[in-house]
BAFI-3210 file (N, C-alpha, C; in Angstrom, 3 decimals, decimal comma, padded with zeros to 6 digits):
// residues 216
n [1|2|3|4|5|6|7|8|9|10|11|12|13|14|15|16|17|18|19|20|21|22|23|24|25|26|27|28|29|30|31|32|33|34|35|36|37|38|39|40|41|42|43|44|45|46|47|48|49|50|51|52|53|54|55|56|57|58|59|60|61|62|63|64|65|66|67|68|69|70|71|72|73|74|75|76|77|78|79|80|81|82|83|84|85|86|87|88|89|90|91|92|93|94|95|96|97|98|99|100|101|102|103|104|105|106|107|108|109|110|111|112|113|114|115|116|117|118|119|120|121|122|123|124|125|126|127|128|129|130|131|132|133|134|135|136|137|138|139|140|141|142|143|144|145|146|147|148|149|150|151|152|153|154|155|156|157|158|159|160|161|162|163|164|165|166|167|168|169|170|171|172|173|174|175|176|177|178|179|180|181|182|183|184|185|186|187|188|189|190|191|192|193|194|195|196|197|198|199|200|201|202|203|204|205|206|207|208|209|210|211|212|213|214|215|216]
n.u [-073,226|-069,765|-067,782|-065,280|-065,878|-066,751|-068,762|-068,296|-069,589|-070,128|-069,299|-071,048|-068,992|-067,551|-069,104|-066,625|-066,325|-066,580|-064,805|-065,443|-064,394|-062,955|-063,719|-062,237|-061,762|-060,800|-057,181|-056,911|-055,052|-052,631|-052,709|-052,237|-049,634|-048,314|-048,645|-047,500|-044,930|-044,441|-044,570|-042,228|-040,201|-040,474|-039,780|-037,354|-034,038|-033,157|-032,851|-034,455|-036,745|-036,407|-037,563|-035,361|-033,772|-031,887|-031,640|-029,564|-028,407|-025,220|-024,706|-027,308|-029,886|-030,757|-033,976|-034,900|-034,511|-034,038|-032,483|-032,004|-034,704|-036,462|-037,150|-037,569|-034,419|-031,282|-028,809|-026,071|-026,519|-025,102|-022,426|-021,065|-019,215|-019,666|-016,914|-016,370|-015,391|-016,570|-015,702|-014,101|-012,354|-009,045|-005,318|-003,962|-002,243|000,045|001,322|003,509|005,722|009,142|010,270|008,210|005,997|005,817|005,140|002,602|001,314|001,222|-000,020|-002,434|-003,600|-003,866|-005,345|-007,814|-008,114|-009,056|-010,925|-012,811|-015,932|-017,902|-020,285|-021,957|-023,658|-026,076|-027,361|-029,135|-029,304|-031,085|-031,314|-031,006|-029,539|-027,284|-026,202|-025,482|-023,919|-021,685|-020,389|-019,817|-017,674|-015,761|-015,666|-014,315|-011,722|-010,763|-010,191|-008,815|-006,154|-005,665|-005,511|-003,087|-001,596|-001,551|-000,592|002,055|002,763|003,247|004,656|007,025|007,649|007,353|005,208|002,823|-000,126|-000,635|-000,196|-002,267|-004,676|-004,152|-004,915|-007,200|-008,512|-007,931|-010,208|-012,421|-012,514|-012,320|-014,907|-016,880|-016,274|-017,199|-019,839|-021,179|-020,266|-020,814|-023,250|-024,890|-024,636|-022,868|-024,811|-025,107|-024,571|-025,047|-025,597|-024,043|-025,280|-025,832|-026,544|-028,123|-027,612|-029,121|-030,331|-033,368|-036,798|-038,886|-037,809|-036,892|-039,842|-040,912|-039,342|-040,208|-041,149|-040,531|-042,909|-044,658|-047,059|-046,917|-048,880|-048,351]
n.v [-056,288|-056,453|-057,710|-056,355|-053,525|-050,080|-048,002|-045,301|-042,316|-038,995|-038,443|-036,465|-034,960|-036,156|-034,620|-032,630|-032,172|-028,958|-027,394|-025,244|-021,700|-020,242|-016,382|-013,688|-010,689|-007,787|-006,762|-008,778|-010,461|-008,829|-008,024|-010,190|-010,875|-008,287|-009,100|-011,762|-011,099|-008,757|-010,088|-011,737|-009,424|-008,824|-010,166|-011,970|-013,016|-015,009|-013,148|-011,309|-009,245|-007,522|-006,002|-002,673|-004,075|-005,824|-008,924|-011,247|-013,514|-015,738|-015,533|-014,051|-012,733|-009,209|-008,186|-006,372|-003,522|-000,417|-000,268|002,446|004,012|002,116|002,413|001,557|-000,468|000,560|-000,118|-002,052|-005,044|-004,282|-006,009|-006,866|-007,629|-008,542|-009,446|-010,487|-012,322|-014,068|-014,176|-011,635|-010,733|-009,857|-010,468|-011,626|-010,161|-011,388|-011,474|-009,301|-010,828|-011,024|-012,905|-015,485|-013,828|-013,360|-015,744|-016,272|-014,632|-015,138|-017,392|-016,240|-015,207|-016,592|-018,074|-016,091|-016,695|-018,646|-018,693|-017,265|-015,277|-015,102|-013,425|-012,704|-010,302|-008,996|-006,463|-003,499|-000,215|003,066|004,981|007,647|007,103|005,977|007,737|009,718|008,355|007,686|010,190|011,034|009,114|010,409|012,647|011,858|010,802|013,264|014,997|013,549|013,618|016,328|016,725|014,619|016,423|019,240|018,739|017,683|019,576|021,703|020,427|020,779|023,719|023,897|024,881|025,731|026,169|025,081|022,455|022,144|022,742|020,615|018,447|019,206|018,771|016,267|015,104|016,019|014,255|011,492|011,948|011,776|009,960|007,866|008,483|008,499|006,200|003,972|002,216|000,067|-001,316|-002,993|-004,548|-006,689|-009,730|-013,383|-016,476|-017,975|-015,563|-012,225|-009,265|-006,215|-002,693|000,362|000,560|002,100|002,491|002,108|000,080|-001,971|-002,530|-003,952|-006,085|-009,898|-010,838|-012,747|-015,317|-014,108|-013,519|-012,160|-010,929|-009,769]
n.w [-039,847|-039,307|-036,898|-037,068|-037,548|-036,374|-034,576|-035,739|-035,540|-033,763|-030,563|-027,455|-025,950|-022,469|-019,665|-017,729|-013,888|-012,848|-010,103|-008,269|-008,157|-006,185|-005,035|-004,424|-002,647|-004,298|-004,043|-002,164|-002,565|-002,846|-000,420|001,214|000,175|001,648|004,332|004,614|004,036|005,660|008,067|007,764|007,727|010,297|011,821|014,129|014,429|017,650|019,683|022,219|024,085|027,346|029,225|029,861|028,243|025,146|024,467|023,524|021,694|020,811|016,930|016,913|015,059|014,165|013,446|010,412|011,100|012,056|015,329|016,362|015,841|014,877|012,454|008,695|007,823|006,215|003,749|004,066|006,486|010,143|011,448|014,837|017,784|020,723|024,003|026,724|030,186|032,421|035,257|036,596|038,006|038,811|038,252|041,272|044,030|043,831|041,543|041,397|042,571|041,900|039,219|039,816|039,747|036,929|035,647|036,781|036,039|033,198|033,322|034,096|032,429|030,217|031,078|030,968|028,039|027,464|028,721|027,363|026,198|023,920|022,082|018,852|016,666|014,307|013,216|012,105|010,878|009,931|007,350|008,150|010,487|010,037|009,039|010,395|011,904|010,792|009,749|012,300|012,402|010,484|011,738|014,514|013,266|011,995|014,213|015,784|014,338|014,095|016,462|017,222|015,719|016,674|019,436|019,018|017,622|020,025|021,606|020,737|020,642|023,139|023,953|026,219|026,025|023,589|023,609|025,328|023,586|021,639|023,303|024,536|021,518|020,898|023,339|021,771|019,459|021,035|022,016|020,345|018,949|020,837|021,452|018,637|017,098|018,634|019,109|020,269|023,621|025,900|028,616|030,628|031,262|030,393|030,273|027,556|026,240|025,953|027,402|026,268|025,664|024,904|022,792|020,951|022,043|020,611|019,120|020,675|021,831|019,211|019,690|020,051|023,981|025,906|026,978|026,325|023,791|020,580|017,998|014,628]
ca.u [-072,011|-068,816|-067,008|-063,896|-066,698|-066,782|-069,598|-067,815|-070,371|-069,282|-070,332|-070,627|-067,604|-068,310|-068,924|-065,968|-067,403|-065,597|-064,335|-065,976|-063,187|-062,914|-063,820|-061,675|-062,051|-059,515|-056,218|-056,862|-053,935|-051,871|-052,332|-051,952|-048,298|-047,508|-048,391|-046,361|-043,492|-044,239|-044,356|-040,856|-039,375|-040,443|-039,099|-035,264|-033,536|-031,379|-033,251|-035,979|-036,703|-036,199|-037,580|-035,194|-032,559|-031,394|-030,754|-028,908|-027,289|-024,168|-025,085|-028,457|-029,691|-031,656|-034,880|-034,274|-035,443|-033,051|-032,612|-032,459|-036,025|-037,755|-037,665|-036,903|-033,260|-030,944|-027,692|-025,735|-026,545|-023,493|-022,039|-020,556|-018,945|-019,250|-016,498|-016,101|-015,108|-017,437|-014,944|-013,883|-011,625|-008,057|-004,561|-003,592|-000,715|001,198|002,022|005,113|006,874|009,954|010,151|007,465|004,494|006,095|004,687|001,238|000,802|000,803|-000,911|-003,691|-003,634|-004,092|-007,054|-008,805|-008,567|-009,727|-012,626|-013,604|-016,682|-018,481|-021,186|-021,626|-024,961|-026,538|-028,524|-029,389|-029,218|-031,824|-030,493|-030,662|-028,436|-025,994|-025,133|-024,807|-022,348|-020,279|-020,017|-018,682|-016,473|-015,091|-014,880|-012,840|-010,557|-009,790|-009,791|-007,479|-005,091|-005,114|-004,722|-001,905|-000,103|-001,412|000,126|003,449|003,933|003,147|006,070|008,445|007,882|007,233|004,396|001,416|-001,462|-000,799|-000,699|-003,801|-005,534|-004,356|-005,684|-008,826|-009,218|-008,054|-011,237|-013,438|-012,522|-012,785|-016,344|-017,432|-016,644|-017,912|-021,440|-021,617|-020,338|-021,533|-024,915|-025,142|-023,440|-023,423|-025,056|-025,112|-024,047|-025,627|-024,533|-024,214|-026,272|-025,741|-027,835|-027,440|-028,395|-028,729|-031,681|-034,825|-037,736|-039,925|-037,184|-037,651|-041,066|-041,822|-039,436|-040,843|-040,667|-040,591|-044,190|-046,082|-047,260|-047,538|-049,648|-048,358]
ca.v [-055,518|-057,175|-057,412|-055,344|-052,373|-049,618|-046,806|-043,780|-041,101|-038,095|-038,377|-035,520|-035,149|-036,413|-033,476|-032,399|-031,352|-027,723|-026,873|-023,779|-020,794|-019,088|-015,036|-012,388|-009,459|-007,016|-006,322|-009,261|-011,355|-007,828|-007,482|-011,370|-010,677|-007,729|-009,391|-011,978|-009,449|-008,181|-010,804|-011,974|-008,686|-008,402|-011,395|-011,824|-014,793|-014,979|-011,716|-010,756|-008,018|-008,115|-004,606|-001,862|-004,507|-006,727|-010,744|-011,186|-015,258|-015,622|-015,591|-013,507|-011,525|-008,776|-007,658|-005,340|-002,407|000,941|-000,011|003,983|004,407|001,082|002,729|000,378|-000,740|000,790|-000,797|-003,333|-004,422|-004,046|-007,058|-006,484|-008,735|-008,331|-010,441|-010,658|-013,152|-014,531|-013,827|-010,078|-010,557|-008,625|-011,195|-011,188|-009,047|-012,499|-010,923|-008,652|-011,481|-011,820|-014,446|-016,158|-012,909|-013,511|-017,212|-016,321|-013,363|-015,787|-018,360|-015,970|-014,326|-018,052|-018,390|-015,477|-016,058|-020,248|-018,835|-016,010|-015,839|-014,218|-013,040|-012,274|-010,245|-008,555|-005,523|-002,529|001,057|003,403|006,037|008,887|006,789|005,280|008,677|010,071|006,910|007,841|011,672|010,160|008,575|010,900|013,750|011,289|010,838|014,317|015,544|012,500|013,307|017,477|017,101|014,711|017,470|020,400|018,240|017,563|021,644|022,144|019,563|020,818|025,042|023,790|025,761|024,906|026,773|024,314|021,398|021,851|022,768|019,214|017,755|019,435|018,315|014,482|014,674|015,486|013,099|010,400|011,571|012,006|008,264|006,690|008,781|008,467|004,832|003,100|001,992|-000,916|-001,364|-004,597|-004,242|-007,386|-011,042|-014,885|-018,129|-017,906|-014,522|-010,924|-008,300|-005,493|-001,676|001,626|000,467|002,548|002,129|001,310|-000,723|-002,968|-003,225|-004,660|-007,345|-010,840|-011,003|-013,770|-015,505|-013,230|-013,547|-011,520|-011,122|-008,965]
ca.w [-039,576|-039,360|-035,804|-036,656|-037,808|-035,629|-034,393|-035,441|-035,335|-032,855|-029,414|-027,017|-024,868|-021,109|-018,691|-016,456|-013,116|-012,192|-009,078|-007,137|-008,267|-004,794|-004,972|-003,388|-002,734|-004,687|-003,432|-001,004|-002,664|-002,300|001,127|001,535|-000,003|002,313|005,704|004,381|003,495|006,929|009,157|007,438|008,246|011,437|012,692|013,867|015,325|018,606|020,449|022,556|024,911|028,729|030,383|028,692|027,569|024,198|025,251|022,361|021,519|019,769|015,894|016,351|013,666|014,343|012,368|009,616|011,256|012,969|016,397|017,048|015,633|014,121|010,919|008,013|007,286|005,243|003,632|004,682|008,138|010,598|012,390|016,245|018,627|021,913|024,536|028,319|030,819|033,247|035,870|035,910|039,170|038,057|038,977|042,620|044,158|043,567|040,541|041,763|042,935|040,709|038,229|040,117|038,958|035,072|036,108|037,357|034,580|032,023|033,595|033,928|030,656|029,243|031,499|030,695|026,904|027,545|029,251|026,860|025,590|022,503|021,045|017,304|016,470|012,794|013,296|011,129|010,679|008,773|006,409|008,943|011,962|009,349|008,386|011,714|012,449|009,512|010,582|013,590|012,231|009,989|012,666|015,077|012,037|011,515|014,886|015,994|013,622|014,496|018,099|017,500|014,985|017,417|020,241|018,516|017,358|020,886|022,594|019,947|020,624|024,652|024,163|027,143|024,748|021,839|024,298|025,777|022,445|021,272|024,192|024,071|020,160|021,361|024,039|021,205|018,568|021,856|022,532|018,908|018,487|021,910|020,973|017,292|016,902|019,724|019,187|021,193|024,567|026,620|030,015|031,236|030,475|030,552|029,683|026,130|025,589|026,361|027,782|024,853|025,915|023,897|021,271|021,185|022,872|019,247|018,024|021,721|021,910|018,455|019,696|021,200|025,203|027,013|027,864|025,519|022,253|019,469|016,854|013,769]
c.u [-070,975|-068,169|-065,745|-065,340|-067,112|-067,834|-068,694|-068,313|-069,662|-070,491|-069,920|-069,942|-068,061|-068,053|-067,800|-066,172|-066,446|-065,804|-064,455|-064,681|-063,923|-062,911|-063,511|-061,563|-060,742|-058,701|-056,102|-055,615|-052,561|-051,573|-051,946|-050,380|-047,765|-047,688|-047,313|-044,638|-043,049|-043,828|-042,445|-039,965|-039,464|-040,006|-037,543|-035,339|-032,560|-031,978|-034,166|-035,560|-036,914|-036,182|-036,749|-033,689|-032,794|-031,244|-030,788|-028,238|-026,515|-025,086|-026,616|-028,175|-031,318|-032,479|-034,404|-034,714|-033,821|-033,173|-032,504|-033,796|-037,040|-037,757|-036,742|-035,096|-032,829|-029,113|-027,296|-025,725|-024,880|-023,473|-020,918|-020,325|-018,930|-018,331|-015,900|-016,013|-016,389|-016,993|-013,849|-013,248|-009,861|-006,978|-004,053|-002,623|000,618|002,307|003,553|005,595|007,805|010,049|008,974|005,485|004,747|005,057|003,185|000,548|000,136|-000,021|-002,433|-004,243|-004,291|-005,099|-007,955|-009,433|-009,007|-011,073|-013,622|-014,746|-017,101|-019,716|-021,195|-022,956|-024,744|-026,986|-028,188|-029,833|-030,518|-030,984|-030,146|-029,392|-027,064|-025,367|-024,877|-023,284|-021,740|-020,027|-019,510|-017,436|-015,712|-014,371|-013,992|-011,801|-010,061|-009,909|-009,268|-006,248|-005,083|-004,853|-003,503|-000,487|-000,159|-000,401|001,283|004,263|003,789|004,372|007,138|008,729|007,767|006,517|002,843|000,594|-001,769|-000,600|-001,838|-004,518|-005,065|-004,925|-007,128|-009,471|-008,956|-009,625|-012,174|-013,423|-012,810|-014,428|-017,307|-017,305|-017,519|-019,363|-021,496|-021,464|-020,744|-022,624|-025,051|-023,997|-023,457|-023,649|-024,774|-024,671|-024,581|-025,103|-025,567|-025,211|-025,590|-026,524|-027,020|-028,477|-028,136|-029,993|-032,640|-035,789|-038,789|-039,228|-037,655|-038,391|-041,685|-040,703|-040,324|-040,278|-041,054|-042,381|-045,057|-046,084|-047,654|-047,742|-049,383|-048,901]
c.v [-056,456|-057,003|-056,520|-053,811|-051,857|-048,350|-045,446|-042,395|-040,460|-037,970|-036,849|-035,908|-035,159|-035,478|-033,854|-031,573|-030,060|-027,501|-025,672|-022,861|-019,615|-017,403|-014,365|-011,302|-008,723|-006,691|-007,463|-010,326|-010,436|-008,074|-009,045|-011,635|-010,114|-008,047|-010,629|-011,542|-009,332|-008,606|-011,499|-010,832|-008,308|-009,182|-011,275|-013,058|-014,529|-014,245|-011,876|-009,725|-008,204|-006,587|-003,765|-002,458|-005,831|-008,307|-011,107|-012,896|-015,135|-016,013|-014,676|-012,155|-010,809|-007,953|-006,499|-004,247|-001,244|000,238|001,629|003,852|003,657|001,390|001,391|000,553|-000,353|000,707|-002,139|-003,401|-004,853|-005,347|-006,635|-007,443|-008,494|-009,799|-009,867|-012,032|-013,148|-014,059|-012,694|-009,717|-010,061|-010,073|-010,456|-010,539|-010,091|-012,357|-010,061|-009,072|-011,623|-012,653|-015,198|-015,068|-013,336|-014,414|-017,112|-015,240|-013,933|-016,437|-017,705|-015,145|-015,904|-018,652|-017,788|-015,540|-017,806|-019,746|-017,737|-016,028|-014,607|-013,924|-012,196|-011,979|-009,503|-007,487|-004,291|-001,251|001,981|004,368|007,251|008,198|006,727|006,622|009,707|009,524|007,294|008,909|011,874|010,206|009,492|012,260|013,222|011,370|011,554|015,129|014,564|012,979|014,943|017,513|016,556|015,959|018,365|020,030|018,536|019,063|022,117|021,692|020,291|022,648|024,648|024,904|024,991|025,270|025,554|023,093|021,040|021,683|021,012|018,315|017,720|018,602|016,492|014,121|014,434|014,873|011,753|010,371|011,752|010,335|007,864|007,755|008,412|007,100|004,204|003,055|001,033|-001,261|-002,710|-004,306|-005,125|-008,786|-012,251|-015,281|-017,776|-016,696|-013,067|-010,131|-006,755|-003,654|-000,546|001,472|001,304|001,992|001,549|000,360|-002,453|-003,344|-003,890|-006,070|-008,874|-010,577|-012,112|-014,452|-014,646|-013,195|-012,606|-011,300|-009,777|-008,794]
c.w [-039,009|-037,578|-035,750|-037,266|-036,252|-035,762|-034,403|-035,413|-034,107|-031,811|-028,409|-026,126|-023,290|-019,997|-017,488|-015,459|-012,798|-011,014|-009,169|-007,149|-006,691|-005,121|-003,800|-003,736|-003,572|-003,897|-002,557|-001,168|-002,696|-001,092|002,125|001,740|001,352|003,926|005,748|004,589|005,180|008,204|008,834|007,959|009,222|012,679|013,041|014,693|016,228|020,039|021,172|023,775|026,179|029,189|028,965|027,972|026,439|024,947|024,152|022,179|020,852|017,967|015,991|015,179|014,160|013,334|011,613|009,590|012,118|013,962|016,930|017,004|015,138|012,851|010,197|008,093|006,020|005,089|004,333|006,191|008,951|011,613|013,889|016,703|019,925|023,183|026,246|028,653|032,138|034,855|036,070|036,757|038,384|039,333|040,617|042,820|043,793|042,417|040,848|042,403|042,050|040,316|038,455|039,385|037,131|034,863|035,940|036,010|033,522|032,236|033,567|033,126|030,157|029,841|030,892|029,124|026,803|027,683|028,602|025,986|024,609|022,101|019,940|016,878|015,178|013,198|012,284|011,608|009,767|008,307|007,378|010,615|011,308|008,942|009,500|012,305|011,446|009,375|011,691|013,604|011,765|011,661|013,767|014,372|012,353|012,782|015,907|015,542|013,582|015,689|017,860|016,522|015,874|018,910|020,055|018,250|018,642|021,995|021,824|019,942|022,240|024,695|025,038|026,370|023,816|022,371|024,478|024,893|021,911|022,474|024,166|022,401|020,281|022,327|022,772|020,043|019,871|021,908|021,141|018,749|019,601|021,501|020,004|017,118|017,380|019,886|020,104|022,291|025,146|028,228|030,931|030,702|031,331|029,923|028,001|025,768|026,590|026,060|026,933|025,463|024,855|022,717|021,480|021,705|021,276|019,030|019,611|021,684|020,848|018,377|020,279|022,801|025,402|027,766|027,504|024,270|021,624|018,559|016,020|012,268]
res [x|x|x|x|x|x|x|x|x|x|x|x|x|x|x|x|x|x|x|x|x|x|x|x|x|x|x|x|x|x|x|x|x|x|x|x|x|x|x|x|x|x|x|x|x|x|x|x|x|x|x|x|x|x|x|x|x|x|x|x|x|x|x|x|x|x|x|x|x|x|x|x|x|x|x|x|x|x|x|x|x|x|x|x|x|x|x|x|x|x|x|x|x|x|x|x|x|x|x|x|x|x|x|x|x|x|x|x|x|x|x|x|x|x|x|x|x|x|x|x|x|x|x|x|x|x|x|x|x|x|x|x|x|x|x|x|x|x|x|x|x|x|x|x|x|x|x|x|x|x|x|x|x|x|x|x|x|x|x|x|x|x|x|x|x|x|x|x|x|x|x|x|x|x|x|x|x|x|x|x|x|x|x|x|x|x|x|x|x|x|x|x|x|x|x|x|x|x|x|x|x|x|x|x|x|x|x|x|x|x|x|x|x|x|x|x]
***
């Protein structure tokens, strides 16, 4: 046999060893997903819970759950700003000096808005709050805008009856908004964070606190 002649008969092909296919149980790459899922939506950034108050950082975003009730999130979530001064003292009587209060007015107008600070938080609504808050709203609307006509036919006949009745319908468009809109209030304030009140008690406790871990 010649040196360029070659053994071409068919050889058997050289065993590739297989790797041990791992067995799970059914559903177990389901439920792998939804703690996944879960632990993603149960997270937020910025927040945690302090007793029965929010400590909120500028830019947090809070989990996508109701603060009324924990229930899931629904729509777009609503952005809020809350801003105070660190210093909440009101200008001195120096002010009603002539020309010289104009002086000090400004000067401390142009302090208070140097030293003002901010926070800018995310949080979410479920279907049953968001449409409370927007029944709110509407009934401020339209009983804003009958007290001031019942008002106005009331200055213009100098009738007291149709005064008061616009007065009365101005209180409750005021307290129809400060209840219905006002979900979150600000209780308290830290460097760079604010203490945030009004959330539910579920929606609190499935945040993190401080020096305790938890496992969801």
């Amino acid at each position: 046999m010649d040196d360029d002649d070659y053994d071409l008969a068919p050889q058997a092909p050289p065993t590739i060893p297989q790797g041990r296919t791992a067995t799970r149980a059914p559903g177990a790459t389901a439920a792998a997903a939804s703690r996944a899922a879960g632990t993603s939506v149960s997270s937020g950034g910025g927040c945690h819970a302090v007793g029965d108050v929010i400590v909120a950082s500028d830019g947090a975003v809070f989990p996508p759950r109701c603060i009324r009730c924990n229930a899931p999130g629904d729509g777009k979530p609503i952005r809020k700003r809350f801003a105070w001064n660190e210093d909440e003292s009101g200008m001195s009587a120096a002010r009603l000096i002539p020309v010289i209060g104009i002086i000090i007015a400004t000067v401390w107008v142009s302090k208070r808005l140097a030293t003002r600070q901010y926070v800018n938080i995310t949080y979410s609504l479920c279907a049953k709050h968001r449409a409370l808050r927007n029944m709110s709203y509407v009934v401020m609307v339209v009983f804003g805008l009958a007290a001031a006509g019942v008002f106005v036919h009331g200055m213009s006949l100098m009738n007291g009856p149709w005064m008061l009745a616009g007065l009365g319908l101005f209180i409750v468009a005021i307290v129809a908004g400060a209840k219905g809109l006002t979900t979150l209030k600000r209780g308290g304030m830290r460097r760079n964070s604010a203490e945030l009140i009004g959330a539910g008690k579920a929606f609190r406790d499935s945040l993190p606190r401080p020096g305790m871990s938890r496992t969801r």
